[in-house]
GUDRENVEX-696308 format. One record per residue (C-alpha): x, z, y; residue in one letter; residue number from 1. Coordinates in steps of 0.05 Angstrom, whole numbers, plus 5000, padded with zeros to 4 digits. Layout:
N
X  Z  Y  A  NUM
...
***
This chain:
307
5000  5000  5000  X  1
5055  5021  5046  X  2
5093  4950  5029  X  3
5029  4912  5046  X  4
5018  4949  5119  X  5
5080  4930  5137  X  6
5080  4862  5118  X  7
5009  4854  5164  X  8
5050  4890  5222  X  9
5111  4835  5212  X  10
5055  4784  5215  X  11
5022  4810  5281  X  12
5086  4806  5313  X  13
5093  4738  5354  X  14
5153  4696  5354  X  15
5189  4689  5422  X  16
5188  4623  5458  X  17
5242  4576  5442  X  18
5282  4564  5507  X  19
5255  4487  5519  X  20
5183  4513  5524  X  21
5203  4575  5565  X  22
5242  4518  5617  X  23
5181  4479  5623  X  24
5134  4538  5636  X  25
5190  4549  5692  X  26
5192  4489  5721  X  27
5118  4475  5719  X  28
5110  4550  5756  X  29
5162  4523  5806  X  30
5121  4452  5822  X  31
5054  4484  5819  X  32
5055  4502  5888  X  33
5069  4434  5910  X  34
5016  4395  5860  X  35
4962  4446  5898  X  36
4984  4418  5961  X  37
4993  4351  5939  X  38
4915  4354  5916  X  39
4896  4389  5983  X  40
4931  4356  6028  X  41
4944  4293  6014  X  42
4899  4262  5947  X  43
4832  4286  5974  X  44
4851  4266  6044  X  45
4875  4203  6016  X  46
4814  4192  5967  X  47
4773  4207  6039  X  48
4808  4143  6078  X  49
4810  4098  6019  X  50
4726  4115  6028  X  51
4731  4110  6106  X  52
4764  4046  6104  X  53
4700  4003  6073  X  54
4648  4032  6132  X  55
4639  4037  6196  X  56
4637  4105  6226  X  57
4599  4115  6289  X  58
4592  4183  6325  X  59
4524  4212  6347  X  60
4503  4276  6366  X  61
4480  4298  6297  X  62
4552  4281  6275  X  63
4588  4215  6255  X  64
4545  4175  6206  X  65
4573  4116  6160  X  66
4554  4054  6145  X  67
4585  4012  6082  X  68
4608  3941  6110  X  69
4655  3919  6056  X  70
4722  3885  6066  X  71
4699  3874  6143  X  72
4753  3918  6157  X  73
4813  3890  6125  X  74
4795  3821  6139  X  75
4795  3831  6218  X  76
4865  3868  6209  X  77
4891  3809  6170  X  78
4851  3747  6198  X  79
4844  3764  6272  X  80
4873  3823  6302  X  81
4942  3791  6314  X  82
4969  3863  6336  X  83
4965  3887  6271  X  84
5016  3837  6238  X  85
5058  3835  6295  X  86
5071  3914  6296  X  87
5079  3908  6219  X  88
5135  3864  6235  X  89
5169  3906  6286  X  90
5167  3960  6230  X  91
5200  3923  6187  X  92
5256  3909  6233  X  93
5266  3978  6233  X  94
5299  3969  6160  X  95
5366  3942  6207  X  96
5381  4012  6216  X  97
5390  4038  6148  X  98
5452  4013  6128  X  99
5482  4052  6189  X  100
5447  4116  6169  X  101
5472  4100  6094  X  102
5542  4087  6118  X  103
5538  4148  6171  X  104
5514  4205  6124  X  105
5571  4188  6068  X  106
5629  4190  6123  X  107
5602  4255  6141  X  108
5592  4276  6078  X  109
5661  4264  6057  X  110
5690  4305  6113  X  111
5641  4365  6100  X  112
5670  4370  6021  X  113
5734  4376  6056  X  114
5761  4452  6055  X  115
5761  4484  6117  X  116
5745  4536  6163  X  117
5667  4538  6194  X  118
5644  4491  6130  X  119
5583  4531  6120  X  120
5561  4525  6188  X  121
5574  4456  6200  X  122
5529  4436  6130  X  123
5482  4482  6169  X  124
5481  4450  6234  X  125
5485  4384  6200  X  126
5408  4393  6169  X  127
5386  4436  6225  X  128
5348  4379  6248  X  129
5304  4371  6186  X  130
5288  4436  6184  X  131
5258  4437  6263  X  132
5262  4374  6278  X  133
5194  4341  6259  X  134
5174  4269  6280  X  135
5127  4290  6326  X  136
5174  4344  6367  X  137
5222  4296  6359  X  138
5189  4238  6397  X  139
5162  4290  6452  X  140
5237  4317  6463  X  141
5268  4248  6468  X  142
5216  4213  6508  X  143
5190  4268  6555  X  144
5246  4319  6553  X  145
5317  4288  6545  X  146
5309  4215  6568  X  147
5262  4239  6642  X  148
5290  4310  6649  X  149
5251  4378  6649  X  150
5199  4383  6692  X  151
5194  4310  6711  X  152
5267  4318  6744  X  153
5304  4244  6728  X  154
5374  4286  6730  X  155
5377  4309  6657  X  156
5392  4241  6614  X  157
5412  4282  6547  X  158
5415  4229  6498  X  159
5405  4164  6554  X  160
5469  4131  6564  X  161
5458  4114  6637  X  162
5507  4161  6655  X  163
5559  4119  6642  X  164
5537  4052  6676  X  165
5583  4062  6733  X  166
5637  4081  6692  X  167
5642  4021  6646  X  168
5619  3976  6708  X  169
5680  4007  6742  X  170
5723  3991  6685  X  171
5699  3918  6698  X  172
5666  3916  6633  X  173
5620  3847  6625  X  174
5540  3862  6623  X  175
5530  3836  6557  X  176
5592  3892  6527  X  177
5554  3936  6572  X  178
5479  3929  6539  X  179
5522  3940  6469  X  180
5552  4003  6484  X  181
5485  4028  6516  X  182
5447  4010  6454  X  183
5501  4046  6411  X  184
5496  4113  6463  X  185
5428  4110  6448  X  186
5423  4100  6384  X  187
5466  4169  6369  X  188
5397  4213  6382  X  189
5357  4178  6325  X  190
5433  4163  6280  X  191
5443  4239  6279  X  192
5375  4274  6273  X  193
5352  4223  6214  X  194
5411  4232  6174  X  195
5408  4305  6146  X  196
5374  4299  6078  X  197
5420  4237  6060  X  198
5482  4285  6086  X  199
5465  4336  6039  X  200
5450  4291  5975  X  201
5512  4249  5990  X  202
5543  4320  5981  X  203
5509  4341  5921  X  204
5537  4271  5895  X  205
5602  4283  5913  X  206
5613  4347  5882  X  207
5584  4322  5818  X  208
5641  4281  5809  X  209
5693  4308  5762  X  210
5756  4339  5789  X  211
5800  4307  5741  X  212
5782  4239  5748  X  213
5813  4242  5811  X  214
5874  4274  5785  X  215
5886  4227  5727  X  216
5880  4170  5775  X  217
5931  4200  5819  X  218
5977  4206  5757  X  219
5963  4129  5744  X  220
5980  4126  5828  X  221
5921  4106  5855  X  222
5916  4113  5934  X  223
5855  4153  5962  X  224
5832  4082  5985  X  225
5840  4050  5915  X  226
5797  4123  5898  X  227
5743  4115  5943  X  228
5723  4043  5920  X  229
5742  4052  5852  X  230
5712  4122  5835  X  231
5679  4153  5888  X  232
5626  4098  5915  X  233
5613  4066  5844  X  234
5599  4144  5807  X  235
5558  4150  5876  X  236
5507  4091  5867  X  237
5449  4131  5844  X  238
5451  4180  5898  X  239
5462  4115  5948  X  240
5392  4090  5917  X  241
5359  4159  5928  X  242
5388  4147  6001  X  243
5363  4087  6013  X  244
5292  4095  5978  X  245
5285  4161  6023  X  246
5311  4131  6090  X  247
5261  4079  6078  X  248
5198  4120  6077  X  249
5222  4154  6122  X  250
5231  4106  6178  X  251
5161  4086  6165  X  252
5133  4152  6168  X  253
5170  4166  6231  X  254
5123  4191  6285  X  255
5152  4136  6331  X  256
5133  4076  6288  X  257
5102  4020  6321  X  258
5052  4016  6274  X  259
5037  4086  6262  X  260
5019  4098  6332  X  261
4969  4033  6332  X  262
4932  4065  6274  X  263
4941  4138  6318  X  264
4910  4100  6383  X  265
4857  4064  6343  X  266
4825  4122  6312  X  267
4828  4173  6368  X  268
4837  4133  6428  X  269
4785  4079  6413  X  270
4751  4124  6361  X  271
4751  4066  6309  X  272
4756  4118  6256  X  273
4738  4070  6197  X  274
4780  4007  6219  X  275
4845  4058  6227  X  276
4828  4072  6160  X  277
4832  4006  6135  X  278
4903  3999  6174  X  279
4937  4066  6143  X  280
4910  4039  6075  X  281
4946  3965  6089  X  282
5007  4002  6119  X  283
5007  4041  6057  X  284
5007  3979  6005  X  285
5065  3956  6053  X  286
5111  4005  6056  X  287
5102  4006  5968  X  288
5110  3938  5970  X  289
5170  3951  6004  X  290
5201  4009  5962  X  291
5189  3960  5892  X  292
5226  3901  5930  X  293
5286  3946  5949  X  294
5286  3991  5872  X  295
5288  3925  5834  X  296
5340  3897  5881  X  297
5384  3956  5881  X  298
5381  3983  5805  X  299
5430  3923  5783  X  300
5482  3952  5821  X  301
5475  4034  5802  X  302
5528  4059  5752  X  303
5497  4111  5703  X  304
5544  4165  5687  X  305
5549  4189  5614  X  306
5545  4256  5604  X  307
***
């Protein structure tokens, strides 16, 4: 009897977790958070606009009331507002600027995994900007803050370059060199506050690379240029694809897009609440249109590291 009571206490007892299961309950604990929002904020909102975008929504004093009018929507934005296309293609030109952002995050990146004094506080100060820096503060500070000075004072030119007109025109500069340099100065603004994220990633790629790779190529005497090209950038391709994929969305989710503030002025400005609709759900096809184009012609390129 004694035998069989403990055999039925053995049997209550219930085997521990193996570790894979326990790291998935983890990790689905640490994204639940995020899929709540994701439903909140963005699918039901979404879900909402996708619904929006076949009506016509007119406000009354009972409320605004709907009424379904098909693809009436999207076939004015495609067929005969003109704006629409042409501030889709001033978006797009926007693209030009990645390759600089690319190019500027890994140079900093590569001096920031670099020993040396302050190195903490320079990675800080380095994604400062993401952290306060939202799209919408950012515009506001640029265009009513830095570029016309507080207070509607036109002394304070922060991040303008106008500052140094006379100088260069002193220097006997021609005006074509001049409008270069100005569009460089004021380019550093945007350069420097969108290229935080991309710093930090670049970083997390870097130190992912294996110490003695480096060191057995140095024993083979390969230069720290022959290094770069040869080891560094090619074991950094997949992190230059996460770059690029992220730099792309968001320069079309930047506050100042052109086409993000027509859809902005179109449904609070004009109150067009159904046709804005219509445009954020084109945009939106666009910019994934967009990401596909620039995954399948950048995956031929990324070197997978073996592990």
């Amino acid at each position: 009897m004694m035998s069989m009571k403990k055999k039925d206490k053995f049997k209550k007892i219930k085997k521990p977790l193996p570790y894979s299961t326990k790291k998935k309950i983890y990790g689905f604990m640490f994204i639940l958070p995020w899929l709540i929002g994701f439903w909140l904020f963005f699918l039901v909102p979404f879900g909402e606009s996708v619904r929006y975008s076949f009506e016509k929504l007119e406000s009354t004093p009972k409320g605004f009331t709907s009424t379904y009018i098909g693809l009436q929507n999207f076939n004015y934005a495609l067929f005969k507002d003109t704006d629409f296309i042409i501030q889709c293609v001033n978006s797009l030109k926007d693209l030009i600027k990645i390759p600089l952002v690319i190019v500027y995050s890994l140079c900093f990146a590569l001096l920031l995994k670099g020993k040396f004094a302050g190195r903490g506080l320079i990675r800080a100060i380095a994604f400062l900007p993401v952290i306060i820096g939202s799209g919408v503060l950012m515009q506001i500070l640029r265009e009513d803050v830095f570029s016309q000075g507080i207070k509607g004072s036109n002394s304070v030119y922060l991040f303008s370059s106008g500052g140094l007109n006379s100088l260069f025109l002193s220097m006997g500069l021609n005006q074509s060199v001049l409008n270069f340099i100005n569009q460089i100065v004021n380019a550093i603004f945007d350069l420097t506050w969108k290229s935080g994220v991309q710093i930090l990633l670049f970083l997390s790629g870097l130190h992912n690379i294996p110490d003695y790779v480096y060191e057995a190529s140095s024993m083979e005497g390969a230069r720290s240029f022959e290094q770069f090209f040869k080891i560094t950038l090619p074991m950094l391709t997949p992190m230059i694809l996460l770059n690029i994929i992220y730099s792309v969305i968001d320069m079309f989710s930047d506050y100042g897009n052109h086409i993000i503030q027509m859809i902005y002025s179109t449904a609070f400005d004009q109150v067009r609440l159904g046709y804005s609709s219509a445009l954020a759900l084109l945009y939106f096809v666009m910019v994934s249109v967009v990401l596909v184009l620039v995954y399948l012609f950048l995956k031929r390129y990324i070197i997978k590291q073996d592990n």
